[in-house]
Predicted model as a PDB file, atoms N, CA, C, CB and O in Angstrom, pLDDT in the B-factor column:
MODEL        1                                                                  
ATOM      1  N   UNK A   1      45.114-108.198-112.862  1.00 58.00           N  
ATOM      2  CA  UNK A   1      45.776-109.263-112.134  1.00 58.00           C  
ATOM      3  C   UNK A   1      44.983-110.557-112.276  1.00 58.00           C  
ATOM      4  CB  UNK A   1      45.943-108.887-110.653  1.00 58.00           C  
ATOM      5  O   UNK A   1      43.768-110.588-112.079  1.00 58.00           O  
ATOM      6  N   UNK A   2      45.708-111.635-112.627  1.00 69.00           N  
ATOM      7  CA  UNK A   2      45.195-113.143-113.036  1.00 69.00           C  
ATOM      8  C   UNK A   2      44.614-113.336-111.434  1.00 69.00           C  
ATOM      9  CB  UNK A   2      46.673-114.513-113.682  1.00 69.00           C  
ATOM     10  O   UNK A   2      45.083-112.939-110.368  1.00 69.00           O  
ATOM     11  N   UNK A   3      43.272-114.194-111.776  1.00 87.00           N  
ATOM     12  CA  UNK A   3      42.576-114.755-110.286  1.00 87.00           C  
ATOM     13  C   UNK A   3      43.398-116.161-110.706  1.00 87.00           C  
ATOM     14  CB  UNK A   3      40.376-114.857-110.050  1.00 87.00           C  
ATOM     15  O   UNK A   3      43.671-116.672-111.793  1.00 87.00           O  
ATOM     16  N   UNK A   4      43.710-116.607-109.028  1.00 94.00           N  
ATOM     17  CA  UNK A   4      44.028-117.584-108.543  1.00 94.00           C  
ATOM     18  C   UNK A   4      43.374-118.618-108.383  1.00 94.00           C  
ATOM     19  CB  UNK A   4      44.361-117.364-107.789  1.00 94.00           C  
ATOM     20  O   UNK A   4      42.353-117.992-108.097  1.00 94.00           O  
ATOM     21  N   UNK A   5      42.974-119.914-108.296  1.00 96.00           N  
ATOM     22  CA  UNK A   5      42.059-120.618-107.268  1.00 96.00           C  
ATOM     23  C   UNK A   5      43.395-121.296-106.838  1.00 96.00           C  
ATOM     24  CB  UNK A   5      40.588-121.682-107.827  1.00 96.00           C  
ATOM     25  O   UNK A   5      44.419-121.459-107.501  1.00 96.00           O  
ATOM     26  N   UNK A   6      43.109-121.654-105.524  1.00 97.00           N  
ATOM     27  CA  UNK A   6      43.810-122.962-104.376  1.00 97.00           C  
ATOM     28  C   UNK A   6      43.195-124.064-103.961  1.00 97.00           C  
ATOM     29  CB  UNK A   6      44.118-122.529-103.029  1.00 97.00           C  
ATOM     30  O   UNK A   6      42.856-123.939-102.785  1.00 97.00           O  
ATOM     31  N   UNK A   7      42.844-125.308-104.520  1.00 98.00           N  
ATOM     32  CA  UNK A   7      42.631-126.645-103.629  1.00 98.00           C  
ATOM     33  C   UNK A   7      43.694-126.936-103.264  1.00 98.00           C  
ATOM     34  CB  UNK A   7      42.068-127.843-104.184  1.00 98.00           C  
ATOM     35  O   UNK A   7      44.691-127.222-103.927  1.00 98.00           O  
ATOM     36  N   UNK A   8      43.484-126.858-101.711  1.00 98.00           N  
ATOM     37  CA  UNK A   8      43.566-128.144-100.771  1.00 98.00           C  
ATOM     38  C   UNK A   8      43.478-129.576-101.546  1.00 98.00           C  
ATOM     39  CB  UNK A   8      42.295-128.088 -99.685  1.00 98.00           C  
ATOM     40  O   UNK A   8      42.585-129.940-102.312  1.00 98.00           O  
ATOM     41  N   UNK A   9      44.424-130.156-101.217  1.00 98.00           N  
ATOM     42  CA  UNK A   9      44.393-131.474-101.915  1.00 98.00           C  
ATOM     43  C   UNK A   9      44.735-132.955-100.460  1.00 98.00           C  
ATOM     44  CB  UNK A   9      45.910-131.308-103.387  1.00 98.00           C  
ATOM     45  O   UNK A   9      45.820-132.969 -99.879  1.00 98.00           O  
ATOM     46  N   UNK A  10      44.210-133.457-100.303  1.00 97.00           N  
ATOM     47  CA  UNK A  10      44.121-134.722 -99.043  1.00 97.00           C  
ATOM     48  C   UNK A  10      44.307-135.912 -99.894  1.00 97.00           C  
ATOM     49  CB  UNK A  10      42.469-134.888 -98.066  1.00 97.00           C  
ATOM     50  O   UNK A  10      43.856-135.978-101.037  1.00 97.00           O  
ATOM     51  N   UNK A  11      45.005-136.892 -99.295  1.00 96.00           N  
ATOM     52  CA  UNK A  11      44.724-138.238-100.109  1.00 96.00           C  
ATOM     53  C   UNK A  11      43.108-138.807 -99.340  1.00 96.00           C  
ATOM     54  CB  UNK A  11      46.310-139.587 -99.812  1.00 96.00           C  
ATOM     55  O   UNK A  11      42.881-138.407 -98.198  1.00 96.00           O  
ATOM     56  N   UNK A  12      42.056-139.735-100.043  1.00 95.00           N  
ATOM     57  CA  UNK A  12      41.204-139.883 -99.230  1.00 95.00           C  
ATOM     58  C   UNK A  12      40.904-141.360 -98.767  1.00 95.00           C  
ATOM     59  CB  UNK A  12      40.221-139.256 -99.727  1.00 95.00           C  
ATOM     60  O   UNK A  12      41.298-142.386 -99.321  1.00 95.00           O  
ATOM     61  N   UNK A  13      39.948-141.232 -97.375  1.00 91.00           N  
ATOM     62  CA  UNK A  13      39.986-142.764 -96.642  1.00 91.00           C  
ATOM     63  C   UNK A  13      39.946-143.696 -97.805  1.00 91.00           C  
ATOM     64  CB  UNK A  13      38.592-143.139 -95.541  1.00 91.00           C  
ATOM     65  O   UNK A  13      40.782-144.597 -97.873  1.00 91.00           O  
ATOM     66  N   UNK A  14      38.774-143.505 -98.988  1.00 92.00           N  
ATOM     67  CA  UNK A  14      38.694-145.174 -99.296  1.00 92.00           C  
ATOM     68  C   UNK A  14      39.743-145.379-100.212  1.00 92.00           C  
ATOM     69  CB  UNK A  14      37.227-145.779-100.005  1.00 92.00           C  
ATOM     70  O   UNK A  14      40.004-146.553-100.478  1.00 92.00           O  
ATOM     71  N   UNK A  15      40.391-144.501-100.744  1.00 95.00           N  
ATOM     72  CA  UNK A  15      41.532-144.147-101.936  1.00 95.00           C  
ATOM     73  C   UNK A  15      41.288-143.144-102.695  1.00 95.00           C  
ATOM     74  CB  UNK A  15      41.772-145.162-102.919  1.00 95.00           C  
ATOM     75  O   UNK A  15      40.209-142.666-103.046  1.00 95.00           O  
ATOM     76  N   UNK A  16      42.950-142.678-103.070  1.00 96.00           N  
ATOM     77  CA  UNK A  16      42.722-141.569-104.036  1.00 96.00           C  
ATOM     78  C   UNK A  16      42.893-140.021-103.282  1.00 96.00           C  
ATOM     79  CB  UNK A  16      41.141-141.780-104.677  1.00 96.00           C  
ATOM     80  O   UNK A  16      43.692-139.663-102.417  1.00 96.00           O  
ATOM     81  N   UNK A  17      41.805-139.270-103.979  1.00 98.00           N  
ATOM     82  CA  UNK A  17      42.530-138.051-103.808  1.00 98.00           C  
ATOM     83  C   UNK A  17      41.212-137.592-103.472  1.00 98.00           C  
ATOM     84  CB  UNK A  17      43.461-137.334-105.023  1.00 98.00           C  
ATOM     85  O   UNK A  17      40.202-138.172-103.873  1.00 98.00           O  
ATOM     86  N   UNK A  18      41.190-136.571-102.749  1.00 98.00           N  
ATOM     87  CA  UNK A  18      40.126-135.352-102.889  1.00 98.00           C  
ATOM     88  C   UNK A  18      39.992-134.024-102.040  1.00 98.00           C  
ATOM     89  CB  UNK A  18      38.883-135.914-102.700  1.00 98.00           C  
ATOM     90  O   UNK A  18      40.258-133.772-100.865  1.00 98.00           O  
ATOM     91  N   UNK A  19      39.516-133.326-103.001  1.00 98.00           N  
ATOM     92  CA  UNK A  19      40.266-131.575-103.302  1.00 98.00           C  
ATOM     93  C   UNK A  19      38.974-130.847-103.088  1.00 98.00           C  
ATOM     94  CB  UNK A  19      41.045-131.106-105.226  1.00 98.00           C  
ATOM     95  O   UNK A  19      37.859-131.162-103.505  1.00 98.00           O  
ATOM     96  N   UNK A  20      39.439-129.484-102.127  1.00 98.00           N  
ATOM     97  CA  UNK A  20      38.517-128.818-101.986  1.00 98.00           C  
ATOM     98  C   UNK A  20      38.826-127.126-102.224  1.00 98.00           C  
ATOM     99  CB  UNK A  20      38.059-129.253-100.748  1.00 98.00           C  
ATOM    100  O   UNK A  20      39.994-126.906-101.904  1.00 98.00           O  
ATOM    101  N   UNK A  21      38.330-126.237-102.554  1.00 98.00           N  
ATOM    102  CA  UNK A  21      38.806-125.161-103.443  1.00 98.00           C  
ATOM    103  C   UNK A  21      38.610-124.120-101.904  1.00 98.00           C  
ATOM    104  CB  UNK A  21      37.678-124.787-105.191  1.00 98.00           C  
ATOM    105  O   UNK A  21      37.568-123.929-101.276  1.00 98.00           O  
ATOM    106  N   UNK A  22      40.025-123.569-101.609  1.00 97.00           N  
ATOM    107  CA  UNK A  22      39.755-122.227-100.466  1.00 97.00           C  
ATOM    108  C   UNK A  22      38.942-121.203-101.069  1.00 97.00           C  
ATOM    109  CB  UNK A  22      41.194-121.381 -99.966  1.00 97.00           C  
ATOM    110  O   UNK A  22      39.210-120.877-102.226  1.00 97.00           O  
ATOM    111  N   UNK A  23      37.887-120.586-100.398  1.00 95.00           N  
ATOM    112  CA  UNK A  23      37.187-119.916 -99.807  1.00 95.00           C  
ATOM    113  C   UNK A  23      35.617-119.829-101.139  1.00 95.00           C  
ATOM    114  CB  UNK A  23      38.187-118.499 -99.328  1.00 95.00           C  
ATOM    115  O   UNK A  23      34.702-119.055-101.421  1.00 95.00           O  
ATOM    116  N   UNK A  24      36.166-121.199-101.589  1.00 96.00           N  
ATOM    117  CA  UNK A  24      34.524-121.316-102.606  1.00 96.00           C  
ATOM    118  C   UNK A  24      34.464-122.536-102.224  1.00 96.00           C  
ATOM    119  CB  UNK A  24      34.373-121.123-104.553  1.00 96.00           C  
ATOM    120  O   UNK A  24      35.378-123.275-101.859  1.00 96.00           O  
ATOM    121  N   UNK A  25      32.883-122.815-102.357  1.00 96.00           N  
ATOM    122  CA  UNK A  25      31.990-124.309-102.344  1.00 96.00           C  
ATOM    123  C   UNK A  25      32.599-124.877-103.693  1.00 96.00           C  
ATOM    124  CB  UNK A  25      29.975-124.152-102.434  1.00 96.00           C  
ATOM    125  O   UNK A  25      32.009-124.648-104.748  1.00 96.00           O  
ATOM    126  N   UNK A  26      33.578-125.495-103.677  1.00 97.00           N  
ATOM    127  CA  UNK A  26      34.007-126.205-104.967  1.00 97.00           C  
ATOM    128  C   UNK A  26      34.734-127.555-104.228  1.00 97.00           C  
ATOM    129  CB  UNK A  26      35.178-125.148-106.064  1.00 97.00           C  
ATOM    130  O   UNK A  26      35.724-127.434-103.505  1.00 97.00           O  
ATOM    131  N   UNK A  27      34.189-128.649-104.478  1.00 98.00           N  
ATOM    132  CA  UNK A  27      34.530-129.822-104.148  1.00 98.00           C  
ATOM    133  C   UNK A  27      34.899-130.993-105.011  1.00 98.00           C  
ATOM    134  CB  UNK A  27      33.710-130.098-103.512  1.00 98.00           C  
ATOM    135  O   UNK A  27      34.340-130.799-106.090  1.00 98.00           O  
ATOM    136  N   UNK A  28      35.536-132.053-105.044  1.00 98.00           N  
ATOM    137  CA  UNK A  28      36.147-133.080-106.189  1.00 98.00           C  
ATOM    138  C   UNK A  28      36.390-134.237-105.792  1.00 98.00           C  
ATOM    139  CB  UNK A  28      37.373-132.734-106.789  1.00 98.00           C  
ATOM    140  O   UNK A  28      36.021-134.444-104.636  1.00 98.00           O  
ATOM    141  N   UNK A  29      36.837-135.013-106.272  1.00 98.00           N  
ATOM    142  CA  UNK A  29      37.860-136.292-105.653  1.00 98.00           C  
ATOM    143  C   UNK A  29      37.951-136.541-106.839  1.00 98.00           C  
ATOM    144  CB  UNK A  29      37.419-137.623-104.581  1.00 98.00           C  
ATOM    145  O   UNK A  29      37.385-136.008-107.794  1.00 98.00           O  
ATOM    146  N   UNK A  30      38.900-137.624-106.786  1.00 98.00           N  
ATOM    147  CA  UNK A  30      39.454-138.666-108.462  1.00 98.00           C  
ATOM    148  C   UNK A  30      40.693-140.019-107.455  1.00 98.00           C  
ATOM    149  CB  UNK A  30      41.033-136.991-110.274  1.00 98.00           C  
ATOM    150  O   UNK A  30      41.313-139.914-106.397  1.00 98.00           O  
ATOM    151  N   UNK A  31      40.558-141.167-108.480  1.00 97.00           N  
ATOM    152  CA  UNK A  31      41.163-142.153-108.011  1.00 97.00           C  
ATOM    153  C   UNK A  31      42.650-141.810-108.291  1.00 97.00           C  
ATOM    154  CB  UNK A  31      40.635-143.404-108.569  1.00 97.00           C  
ATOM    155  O   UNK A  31      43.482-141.991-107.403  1.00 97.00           O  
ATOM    156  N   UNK A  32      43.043-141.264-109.643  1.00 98.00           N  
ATOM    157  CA  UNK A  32      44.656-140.589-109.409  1.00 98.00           C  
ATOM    158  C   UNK A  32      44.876-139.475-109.615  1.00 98.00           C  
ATOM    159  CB  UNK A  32      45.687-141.033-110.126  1.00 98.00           C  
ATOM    160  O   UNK A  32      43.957-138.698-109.877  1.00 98.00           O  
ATOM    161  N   UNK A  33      46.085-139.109-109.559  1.00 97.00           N  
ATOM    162  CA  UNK A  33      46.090-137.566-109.570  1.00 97.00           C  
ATOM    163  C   UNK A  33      45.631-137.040-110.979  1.00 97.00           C  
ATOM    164  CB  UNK A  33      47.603-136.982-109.229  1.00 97.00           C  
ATOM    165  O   UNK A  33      45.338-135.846-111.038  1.00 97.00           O  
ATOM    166  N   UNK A  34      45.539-137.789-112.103  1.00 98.00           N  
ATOM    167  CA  UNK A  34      45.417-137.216-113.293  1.00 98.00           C  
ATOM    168  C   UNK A  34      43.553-136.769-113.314  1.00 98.00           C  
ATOM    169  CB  UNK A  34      46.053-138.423-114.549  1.00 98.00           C  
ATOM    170  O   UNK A  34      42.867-135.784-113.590  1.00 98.00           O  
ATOM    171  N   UNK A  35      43.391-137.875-112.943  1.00 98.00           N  
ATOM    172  CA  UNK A  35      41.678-137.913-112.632  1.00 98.00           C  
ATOM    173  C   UNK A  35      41.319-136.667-111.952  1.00 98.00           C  
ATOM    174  CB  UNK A  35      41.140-139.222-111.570  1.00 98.00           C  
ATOM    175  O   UNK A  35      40.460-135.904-112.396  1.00 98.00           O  
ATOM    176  N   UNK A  36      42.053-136.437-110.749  1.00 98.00           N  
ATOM    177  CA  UNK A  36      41.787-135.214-109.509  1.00 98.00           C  
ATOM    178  C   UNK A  36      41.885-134.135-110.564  1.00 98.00           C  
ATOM    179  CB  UNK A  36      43.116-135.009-107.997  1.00 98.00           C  
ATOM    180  O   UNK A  36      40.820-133.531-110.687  1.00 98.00           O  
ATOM    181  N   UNK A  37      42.998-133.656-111.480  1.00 98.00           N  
ATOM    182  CA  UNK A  37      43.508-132.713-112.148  1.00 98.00           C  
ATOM    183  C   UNK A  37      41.998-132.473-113.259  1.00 98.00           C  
ATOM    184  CB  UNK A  37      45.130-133.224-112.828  1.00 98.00           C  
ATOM    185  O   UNK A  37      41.592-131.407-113.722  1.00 98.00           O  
ATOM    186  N   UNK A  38      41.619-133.382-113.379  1.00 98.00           N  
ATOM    187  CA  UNK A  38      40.679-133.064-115.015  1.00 98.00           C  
ATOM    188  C   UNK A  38      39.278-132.828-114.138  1.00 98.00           C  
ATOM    189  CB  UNK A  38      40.515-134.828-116.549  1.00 98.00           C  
ATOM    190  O   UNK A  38      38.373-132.114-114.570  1.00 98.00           O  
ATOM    191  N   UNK A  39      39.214-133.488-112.900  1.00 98.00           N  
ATOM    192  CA  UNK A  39      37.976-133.178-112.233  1.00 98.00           C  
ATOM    193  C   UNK A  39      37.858-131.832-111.604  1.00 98.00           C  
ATOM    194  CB  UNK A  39      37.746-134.136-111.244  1.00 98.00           C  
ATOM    195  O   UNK A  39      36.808-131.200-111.710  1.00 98.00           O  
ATOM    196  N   UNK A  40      39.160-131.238-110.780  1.00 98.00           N  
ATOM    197  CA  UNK A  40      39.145-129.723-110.787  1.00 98.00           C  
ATOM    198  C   UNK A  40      38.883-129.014-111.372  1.00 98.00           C  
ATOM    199  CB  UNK A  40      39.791-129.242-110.701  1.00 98.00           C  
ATOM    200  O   UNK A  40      38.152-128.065-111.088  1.00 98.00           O  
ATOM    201  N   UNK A  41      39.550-129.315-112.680  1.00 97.00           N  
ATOM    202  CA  UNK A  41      39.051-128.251-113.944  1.00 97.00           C  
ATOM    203  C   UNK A  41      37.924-127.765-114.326  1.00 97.00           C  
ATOM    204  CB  UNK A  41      39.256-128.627-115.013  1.00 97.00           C  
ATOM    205  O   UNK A  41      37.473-126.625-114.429  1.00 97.00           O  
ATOM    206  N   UNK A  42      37.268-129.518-114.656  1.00 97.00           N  
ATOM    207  CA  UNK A  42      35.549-129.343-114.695  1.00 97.00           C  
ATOM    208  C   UNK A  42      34.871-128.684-113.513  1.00 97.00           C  
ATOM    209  CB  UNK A  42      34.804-130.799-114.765  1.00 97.00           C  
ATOM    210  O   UNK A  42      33.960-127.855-113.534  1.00 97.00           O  
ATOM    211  N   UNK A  43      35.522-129.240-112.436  1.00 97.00           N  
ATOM    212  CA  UNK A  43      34.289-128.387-110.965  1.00 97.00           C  
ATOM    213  C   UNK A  43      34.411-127.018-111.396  1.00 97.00           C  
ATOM    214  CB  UNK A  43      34.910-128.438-108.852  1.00 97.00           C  
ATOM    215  O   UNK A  43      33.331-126.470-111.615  1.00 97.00           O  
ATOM    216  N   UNK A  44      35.643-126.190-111.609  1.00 96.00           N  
ATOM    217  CA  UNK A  44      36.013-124.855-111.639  1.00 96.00           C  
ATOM    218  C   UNK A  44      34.967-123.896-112.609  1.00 96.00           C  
ATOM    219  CB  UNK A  44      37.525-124.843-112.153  1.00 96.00           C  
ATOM    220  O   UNK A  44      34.350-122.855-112.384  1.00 96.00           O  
ATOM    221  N   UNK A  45      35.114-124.948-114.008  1.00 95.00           N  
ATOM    222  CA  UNK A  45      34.548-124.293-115.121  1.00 95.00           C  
ATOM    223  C   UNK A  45      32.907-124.330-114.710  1.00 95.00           C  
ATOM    224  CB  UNK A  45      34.980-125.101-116.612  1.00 95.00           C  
ATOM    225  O   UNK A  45      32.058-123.613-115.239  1.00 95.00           O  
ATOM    226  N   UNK A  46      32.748-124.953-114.046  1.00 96.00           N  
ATOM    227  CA  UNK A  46      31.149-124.915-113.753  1.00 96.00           C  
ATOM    228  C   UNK A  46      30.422-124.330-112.765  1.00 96.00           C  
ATOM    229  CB  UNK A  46      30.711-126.006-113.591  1.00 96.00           C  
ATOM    230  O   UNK A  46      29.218-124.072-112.761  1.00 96.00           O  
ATOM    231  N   UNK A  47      31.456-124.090-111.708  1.00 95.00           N  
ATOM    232  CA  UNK A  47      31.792-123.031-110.837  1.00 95.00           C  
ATOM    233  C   UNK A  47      31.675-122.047-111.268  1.00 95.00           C  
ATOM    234  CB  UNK A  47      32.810-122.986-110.375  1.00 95.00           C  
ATOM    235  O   UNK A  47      30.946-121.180-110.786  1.00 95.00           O  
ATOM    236  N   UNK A  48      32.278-121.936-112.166  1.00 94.00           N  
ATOM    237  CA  UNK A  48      32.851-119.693-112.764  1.00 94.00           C  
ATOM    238  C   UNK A  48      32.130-119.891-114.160  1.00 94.00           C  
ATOM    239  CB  UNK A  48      35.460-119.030-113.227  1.00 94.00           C  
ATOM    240  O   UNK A  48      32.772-119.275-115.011  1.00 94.00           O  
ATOM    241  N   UNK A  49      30.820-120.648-114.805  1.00 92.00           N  
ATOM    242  CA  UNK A  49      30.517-120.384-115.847  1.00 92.00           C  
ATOM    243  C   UNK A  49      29.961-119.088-116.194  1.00 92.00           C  
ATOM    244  CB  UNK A  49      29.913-121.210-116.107  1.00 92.00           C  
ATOM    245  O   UNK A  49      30.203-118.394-117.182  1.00 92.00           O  
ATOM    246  N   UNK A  50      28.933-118.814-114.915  1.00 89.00           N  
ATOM    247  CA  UNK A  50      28.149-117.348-115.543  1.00 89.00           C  
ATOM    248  C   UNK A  50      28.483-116.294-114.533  1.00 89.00           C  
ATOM    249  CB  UNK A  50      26.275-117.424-115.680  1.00 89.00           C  
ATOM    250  O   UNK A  50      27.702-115.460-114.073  1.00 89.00           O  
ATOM    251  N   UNK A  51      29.879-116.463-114.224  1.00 88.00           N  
ATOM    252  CA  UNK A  51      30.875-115.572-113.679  1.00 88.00           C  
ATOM    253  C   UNK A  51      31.948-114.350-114.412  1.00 88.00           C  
ATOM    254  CB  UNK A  51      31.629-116.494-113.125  1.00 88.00           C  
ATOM    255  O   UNK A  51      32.875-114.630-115.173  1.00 88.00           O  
ATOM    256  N   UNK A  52      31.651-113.280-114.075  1.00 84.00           N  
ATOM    257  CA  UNK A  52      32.244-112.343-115.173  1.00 84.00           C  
ATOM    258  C   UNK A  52      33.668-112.527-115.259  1.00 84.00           C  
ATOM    259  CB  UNK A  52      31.976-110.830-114.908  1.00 84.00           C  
ATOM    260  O   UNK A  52      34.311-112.558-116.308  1.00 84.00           O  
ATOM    261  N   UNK A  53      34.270-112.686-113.715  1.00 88.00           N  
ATOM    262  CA  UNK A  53      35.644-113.263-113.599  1.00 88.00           C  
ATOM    263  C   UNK A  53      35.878-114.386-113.088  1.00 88.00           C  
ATOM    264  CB  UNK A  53      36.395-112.590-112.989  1.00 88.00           C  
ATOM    265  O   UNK A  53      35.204-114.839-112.163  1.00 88.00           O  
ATOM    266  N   UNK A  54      36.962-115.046-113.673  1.00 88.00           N  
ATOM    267  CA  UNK A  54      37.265-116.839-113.258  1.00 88.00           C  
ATOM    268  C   UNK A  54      38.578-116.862-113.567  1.00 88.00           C  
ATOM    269  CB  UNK A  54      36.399-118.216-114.223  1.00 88.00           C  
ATOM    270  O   UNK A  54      39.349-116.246-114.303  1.00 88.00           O  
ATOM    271  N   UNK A  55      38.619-118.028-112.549  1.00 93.00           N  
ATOM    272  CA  UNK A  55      40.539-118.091-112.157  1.00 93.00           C  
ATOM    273  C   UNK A  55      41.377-117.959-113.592  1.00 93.00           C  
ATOM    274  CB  UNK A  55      41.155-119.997-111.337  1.00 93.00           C  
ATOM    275  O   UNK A  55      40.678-117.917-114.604  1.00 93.00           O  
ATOM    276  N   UNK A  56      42.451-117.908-113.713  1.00 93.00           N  
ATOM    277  CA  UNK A  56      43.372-118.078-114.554  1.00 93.00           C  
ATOM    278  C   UNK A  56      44.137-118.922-114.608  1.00 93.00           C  
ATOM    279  CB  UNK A  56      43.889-117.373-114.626  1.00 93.00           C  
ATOM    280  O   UNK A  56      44.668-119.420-115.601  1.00 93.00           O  
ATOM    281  N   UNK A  57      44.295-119.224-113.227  1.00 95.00           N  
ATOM    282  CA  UNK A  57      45.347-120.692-112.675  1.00 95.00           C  
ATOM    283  C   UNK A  57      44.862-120.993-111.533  1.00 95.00           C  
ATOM    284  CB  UNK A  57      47.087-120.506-112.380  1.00 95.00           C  
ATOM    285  O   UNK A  57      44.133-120.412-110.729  1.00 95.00           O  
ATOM    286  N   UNK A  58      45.414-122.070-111.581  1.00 97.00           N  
ATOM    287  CA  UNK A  58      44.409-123.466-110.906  1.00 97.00           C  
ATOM    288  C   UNK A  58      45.661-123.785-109.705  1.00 97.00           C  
ATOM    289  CB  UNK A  58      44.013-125.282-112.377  1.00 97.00           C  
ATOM    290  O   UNK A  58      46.759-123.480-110.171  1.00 97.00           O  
ATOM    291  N   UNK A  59      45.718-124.148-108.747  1.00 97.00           N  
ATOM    292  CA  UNK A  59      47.146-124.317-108.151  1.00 97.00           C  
ATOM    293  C   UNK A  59      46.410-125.546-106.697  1.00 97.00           C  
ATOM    294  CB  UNK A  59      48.073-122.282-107.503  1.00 97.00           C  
ATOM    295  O   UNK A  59      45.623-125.291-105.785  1.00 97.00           O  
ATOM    296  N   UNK A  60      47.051-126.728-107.043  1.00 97.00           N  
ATOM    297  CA  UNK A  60      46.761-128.150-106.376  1.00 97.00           C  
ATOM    298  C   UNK A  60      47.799-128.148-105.233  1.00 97.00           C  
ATOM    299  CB  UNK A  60      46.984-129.556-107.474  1.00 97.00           C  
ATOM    300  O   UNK A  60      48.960-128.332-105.598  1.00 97.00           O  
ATOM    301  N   UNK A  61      47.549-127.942-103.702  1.00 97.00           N  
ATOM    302  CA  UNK A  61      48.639-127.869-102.806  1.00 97.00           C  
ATOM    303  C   UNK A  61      48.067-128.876-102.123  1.00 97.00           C  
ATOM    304  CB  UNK A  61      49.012-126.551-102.050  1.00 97.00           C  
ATOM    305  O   UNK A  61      46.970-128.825-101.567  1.00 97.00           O  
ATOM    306  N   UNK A  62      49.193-130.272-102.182  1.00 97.00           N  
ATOM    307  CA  UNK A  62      48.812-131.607-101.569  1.00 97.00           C  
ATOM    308  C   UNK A  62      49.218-131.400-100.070  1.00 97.00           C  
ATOM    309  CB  UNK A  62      49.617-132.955-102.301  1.00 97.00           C  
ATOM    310  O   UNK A  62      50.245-130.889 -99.626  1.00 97.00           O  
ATOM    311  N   UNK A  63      48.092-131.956 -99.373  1.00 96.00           N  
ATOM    312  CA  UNK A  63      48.892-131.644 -97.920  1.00 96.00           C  
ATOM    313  C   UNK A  63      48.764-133.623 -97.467  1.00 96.00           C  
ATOM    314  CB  UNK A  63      47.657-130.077 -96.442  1.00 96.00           C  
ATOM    315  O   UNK A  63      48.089-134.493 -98.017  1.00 96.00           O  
ATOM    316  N   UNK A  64      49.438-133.692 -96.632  1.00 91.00           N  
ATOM    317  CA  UNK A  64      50.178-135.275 -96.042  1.00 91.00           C  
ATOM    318  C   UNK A  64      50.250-134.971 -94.701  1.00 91.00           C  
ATOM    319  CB  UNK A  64      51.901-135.785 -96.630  1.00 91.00           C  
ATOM    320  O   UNK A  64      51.032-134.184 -94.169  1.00 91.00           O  
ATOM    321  N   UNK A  65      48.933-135.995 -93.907  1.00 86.00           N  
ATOM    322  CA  UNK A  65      49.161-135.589 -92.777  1.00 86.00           C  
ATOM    323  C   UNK A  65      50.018-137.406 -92.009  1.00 86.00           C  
ATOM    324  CB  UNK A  65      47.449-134.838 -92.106  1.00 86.00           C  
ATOM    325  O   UNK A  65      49.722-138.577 -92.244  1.00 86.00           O  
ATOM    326  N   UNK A  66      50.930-136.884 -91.234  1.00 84.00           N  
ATOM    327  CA  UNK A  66      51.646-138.033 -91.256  1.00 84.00           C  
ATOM    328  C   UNK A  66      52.166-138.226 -89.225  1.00 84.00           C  
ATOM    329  CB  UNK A  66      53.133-137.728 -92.634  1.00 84.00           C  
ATOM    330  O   UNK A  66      53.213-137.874 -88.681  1.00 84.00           O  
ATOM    331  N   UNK A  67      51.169-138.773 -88.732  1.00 84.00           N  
ATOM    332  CA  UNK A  67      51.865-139.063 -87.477  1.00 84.00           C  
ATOM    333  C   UNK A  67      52.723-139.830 -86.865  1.00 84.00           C  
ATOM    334  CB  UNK A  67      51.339-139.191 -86.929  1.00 84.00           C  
ATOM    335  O   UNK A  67      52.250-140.950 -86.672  1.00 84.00           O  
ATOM    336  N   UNK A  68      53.603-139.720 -86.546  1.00 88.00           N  
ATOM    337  CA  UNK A  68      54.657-140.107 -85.855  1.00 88.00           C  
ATOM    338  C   UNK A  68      54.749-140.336 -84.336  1.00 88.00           C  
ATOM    339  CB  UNK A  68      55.455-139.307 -86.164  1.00 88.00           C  
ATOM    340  O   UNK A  68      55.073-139.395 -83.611  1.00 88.00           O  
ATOM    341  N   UNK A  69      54.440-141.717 -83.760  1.00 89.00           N  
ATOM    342  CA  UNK A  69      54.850-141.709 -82.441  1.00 89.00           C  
ATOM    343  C   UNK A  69      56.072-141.863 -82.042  1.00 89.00           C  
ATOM    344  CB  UNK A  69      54.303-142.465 -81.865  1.00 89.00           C  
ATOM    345  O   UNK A  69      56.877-142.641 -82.552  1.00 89.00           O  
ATOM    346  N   UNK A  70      56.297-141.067 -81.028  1.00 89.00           N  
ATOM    347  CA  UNK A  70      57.586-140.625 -79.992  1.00 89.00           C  
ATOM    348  C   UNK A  70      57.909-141.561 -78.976  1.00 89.00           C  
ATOM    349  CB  UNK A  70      57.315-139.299 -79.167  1.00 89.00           C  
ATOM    350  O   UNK A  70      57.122-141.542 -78.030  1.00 89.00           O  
ATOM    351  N   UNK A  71      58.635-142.195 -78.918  1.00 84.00           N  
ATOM    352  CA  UNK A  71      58.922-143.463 -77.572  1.00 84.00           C  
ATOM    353  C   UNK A  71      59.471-142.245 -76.468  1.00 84.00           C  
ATOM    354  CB  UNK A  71      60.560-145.087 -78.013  1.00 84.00           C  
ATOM    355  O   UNK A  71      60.132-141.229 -76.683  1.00 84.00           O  
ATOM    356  N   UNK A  72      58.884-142.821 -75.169  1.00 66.00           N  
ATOM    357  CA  UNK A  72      59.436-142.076 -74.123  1.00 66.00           C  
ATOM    358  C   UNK A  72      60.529-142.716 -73.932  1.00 66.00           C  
ATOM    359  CB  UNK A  72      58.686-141.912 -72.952  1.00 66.00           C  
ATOM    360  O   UNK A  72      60.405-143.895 -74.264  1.00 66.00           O  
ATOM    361  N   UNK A  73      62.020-142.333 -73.359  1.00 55.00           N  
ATOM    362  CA  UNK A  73      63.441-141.935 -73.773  1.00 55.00           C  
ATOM    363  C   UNK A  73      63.359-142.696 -72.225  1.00 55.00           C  
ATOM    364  CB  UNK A  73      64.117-140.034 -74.235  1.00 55.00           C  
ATOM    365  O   UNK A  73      64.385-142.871 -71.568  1.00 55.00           O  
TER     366      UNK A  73                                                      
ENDMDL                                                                          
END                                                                             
């Protein structure tokens, strides 16, 4: 069975993006998403170099946190 990895993906305060990998110390950012995408890769591969097993797929789940105030009615 292919290993998975999952970043978490946030847009961040000063701009841009940055990604953090569930349940490994694997951390990133990049100014666009293409940047974020090639910087995962590299964190990963350097992550899982002298690792017997390493992900197969890479999977970027953007989360948007978005508040909304409610007028009292």
């Amino acid at each position: 069975m292919a290993m998975e990895l999952i970043f978490e993906v946030r847009d961040a305060e000063e701009g841009g993006f940055c990604a953090r990998a569930l349940g490994y110390a694997i951390f990133t950012e990049g100014d666009t998403w293409e940047e974020l995408r090639g910087n995962v890769l590299e964190a990963t591969a350097l992550h899982f170099e002298e690792c017997a097993e390493h992900p197969r797929l890479v999977q970027l789940h953007y989360v948007k946190d978005e508040l909304i105030p409610v007028e009292a009615a």
